[in-house]
KOLTI-489375 format. One line per 4 residues: number of its first residue (from 1); their letters; for each residue x, y, z of C-alpha. Coordinates in steps of 0.2 Angstrom, whole numbers, plus 2048, in hexadecimal, padded with zeros to 3 digits. Example, Ala and Ser with C-alpha at 12.3 -4.5 7.8 and 13.67 -1.06 7.14 Angstrom:
1 = as = 83E,7EA,827 | 844,7FB,824
END
This chain:
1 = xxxx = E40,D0D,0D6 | E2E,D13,0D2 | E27,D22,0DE | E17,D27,0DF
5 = xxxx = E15,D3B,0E4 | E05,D43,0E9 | E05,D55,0E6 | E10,D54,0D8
9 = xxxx = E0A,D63,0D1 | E0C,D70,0DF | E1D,D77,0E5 | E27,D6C,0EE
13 = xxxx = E1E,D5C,0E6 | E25,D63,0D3 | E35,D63,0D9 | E37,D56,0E0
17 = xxxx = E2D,D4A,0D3 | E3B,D53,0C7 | E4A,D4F,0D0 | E46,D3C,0D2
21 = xxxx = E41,D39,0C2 | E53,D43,0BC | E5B,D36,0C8 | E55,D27,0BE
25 = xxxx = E46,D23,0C9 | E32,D20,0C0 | E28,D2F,0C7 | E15,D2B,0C8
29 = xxxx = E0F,D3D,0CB | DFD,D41,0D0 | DF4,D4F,0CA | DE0,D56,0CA
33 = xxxx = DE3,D66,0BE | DEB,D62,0AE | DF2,D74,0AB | DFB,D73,0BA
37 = xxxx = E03,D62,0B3 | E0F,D6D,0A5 | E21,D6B,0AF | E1E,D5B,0AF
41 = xxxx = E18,D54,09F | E23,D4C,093 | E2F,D49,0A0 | E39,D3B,0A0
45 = xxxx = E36,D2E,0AE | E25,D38,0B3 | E14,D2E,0B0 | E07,D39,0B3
49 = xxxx = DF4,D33,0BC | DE6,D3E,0BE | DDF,D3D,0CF | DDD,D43,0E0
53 = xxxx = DE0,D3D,0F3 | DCE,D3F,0F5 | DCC,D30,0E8 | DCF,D1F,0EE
57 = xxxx = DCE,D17,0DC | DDA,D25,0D4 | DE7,D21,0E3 | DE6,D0D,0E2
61 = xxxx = DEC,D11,0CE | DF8,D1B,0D1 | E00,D13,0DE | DFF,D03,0D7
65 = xxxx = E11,CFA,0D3 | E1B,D09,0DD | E2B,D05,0E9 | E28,D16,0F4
69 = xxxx = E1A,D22,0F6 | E1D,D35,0FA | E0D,D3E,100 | E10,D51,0FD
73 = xxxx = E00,D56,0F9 | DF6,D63,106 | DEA,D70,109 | DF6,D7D,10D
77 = xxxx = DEB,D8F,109 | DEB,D97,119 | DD9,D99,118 | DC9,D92,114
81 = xxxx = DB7,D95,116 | DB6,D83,11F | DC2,D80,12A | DBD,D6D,128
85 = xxxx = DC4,D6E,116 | DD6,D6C,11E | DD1,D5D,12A | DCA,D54,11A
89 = xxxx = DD9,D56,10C | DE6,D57,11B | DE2,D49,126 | DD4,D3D,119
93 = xxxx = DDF,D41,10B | DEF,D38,116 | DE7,D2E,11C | DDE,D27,109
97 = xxxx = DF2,D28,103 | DF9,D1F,112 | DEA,D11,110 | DED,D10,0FD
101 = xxxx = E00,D0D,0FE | DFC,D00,10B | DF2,CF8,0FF | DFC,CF8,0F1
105 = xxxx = E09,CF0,0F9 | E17,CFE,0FB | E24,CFF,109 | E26,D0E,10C
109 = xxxx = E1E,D20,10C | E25,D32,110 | E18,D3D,117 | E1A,D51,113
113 = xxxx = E15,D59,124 | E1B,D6C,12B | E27,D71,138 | E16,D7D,13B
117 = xxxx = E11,D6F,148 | E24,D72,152 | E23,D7A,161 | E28,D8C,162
121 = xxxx = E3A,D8F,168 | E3D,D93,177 | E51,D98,17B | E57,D8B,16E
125 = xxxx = E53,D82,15E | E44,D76,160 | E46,D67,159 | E38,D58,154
129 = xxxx = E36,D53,168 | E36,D63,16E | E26,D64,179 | E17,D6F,16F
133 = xxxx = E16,D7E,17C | E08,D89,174 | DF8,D82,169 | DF8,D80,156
137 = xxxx = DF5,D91,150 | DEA,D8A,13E | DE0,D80,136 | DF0,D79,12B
141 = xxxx = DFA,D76,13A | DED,D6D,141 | DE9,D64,135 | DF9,D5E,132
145 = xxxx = DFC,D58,144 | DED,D4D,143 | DF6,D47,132 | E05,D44,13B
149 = xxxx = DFE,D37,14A | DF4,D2E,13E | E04,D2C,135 | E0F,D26,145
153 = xxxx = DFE,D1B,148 | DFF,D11,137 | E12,D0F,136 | E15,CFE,137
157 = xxxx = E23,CF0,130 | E16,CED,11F | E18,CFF,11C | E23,D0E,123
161 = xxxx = E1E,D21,123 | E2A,D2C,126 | E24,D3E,129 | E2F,D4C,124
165 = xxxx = E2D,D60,12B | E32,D6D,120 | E35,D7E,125 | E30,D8E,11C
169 = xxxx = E36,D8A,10A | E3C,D95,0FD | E43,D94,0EE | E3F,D92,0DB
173 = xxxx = E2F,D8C,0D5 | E1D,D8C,0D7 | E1A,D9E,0DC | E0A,D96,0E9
177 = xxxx = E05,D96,0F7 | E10,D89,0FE | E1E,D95,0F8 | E19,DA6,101
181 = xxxx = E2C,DA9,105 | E31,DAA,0F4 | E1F,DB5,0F0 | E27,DC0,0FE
185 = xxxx = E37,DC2,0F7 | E31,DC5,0E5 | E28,DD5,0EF | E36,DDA,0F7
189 = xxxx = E3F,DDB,0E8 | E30,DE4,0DF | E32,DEF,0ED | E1D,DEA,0F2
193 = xxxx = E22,DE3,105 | E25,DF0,110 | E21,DE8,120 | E29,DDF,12E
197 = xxxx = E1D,DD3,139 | E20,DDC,14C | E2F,DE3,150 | E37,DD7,142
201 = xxxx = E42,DCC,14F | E36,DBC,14F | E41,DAE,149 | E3B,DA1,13B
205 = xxxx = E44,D92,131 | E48,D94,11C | E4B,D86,114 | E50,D85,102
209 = xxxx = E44,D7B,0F6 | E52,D70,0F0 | E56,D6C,101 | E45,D67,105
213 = xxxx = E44,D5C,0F7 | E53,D53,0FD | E50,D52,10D | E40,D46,104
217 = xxxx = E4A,D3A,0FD | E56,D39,10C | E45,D35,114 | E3F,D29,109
221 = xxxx = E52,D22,108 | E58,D20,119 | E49,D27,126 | E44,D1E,134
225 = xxxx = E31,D19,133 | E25,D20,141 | E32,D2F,142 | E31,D40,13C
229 = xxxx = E40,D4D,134 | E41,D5F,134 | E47,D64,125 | E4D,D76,128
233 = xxxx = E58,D83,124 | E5F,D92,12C | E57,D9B,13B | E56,DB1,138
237 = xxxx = E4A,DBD,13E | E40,DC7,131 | E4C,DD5,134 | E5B,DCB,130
241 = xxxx = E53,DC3,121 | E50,DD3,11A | E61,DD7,11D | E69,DC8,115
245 = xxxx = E5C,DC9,106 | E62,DDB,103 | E74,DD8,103 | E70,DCC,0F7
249 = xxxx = E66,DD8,0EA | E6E,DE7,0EF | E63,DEF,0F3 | E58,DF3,0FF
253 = xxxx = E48,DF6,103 | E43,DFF,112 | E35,DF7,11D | E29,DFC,12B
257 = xxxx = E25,DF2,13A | E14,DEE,13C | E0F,DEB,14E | E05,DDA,150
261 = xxxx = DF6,DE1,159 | DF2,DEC,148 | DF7,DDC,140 | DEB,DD0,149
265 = xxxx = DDD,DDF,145 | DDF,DE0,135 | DE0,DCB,132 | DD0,DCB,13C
269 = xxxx = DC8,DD7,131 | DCF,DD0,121 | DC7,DBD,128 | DB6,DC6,12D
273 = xxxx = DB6,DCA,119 | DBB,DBA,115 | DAE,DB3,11E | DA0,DBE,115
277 = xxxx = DA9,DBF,104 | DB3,DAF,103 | DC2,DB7,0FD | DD2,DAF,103
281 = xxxx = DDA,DBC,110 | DEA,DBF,110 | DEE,DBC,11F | DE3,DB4,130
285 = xxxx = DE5,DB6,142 | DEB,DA3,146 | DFB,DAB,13B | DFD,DBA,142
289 = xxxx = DFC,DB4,154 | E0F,DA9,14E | E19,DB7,14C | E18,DB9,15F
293 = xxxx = E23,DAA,160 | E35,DA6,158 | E37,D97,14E | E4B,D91,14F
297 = xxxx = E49,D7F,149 | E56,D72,149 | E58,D66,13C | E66,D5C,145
301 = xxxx = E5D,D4D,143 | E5A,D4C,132 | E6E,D52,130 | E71,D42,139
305 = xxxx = E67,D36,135 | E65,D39,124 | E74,D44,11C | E6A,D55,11C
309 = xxxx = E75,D62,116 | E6B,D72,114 | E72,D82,10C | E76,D92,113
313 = xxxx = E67,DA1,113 | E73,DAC,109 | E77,DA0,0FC | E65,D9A,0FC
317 = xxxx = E5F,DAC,0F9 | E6A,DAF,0EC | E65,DA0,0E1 | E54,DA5,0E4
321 = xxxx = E58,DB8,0DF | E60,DB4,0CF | E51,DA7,0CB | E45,DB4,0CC
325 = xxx = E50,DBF,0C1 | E4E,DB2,0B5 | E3C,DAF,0B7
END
């Protein structure tokens, strides 16, 4: 089979571009900086295109001959100086990907969203029906709903998208911004994060990257079109994945709890000189405002539907541990 992967280059998209081609498949793996093309080139299976989503001409020639498209590539920073920047690589991006695959002829395309457009928790897991009970809190999240119902719109029996949600992933690889988690741990274990979010009890979802990456050809393989997958791992609150992340270094680092009201000042100052200075803040206020929620997701479905066998925390943290060791 030949696959063609938007955002090759960035975290999850490397990975999985690697893992196909390993498995005998022809990768065609578009990229728009060539110095972030070196874990890929002179790989065996991997053809690579220069080109972007914004680019009709670069699409139709990349696209051209493929069996199955997966569309990974996103605007993911959790700022910018115009919002609209998200709306037009997020949602004009997919849509130029979905049109071009269309096009071109192939059958079926996976569609890389975020479980960051699930509704909160609210006593259990919430799963990919699970009515949305508070607003999107940012600009990605938004943006990605918007990607996702122009998605369901276009499914059709030419051609199939099937939209996967990963959680927060973590794991070795690209040290971006679509790996924050592993960014984290690496702190911790520099002994550079000394802060828990709150009171540290809001839940979230880890998934491990190789997880995610499997959970994408499961989708491509045996997804229903017009449907969406969460692709998750374990549910722990910051306090308990501390916890589990020290017992796996052992040692520990102690942390502070940081009340959210200084935490939304401080977001809202570091915006205001963002705004002024356009340097990136580290964090925004549409963030801060999710750790007044728990996130337990289920990924029942995807275990179901498409033999998603996700690892445990512990053993996930303990790969990523010993990879950053090594790295």
């Amino acid at each position: 089979m030949k696959y063609f992967i938007t955002g090759a280059t960035g975290y999850i998209g490397t990975q999985l571009a690697k893992k196909i081609a390993r498995q005998g498949h022809v990768v065609h793996a578009l990229y728009r900086s060539e110095t972030k093309t070196r874990d890929l080139k002179n790989r065996e299976n991997i053809r690579l295109f220069p080109g972007d989503i914004m680019n009709k001409d670069s699409l139709a020639e990349a696209v051209a001959g493929c069996d199955g498209v997966f569309h990974v590539a996103a605007f993911a920073k959790p700022w910018h100086k115009d919002p609209q920047t998200f709306f037009e690589l997020n949602v004009k991006g997919a849509e130029n990907v979905f049109h071009a695959s269309q096009k071109a002829g192939v059958g079926r395309v996976v569609f890389t969203s975020t479980a960051g457009v699930i509704s909160p928790s609210n006593g259990q897991p919430s799963d990919e029906k699970t009515p949305r009970t508070v607003p999107l809190s940012t600009q990605y999240e938004k943006s990605k709903a918007h990607a996702e119902e122009l998605a369901f719109k276009l499914n059709n029996q030419s051609m199939e998208i099937v939209t996967v949600n990963p959680s927060r992933v973590y794991g070795p690889g690209l040290l971006s911004d679509s790996n924050g988690v592993t960014r984290m741990i690496k702190l911790y274990a520099d002994g550079k994060f000394r802060f828990l979010p709150g009171d540290g009890r809001s839940i979230g979802n880890y998934v491990f990257i190789d997880d995610v990456v499997d959970g994408h050809i499961k989708a491509m393989e045996q997804g229903r079109g017009g449907e969406r997958y969460i692709l998750g791992g374990e549910n722990a609150s910051f306090i308990d994945f501390f916890r589990t992340l020290s017992e796996v270094m052992e040692k520990e680092v102690r942390l502070f709890k940081l009340p959210i009201p200084i935490m939304h000042a401080a977001a809202r100052l570091m915006e205001i000189r963002a705004n002024l200075t356009g340097a990136p803040p580290l964090i925004t206020p549409p963030f801060v405002k999710k750790y007044l929620y728990n996130w337990d997701l289920s990924s029942a479905k995807a275990k179901n539907e498409l033999g998603y066998d996700p690892i445990t925390l512990e053993r996930g943290l303990t790969e990523t541990v010993a990879w950053l060791k090594n790295h």
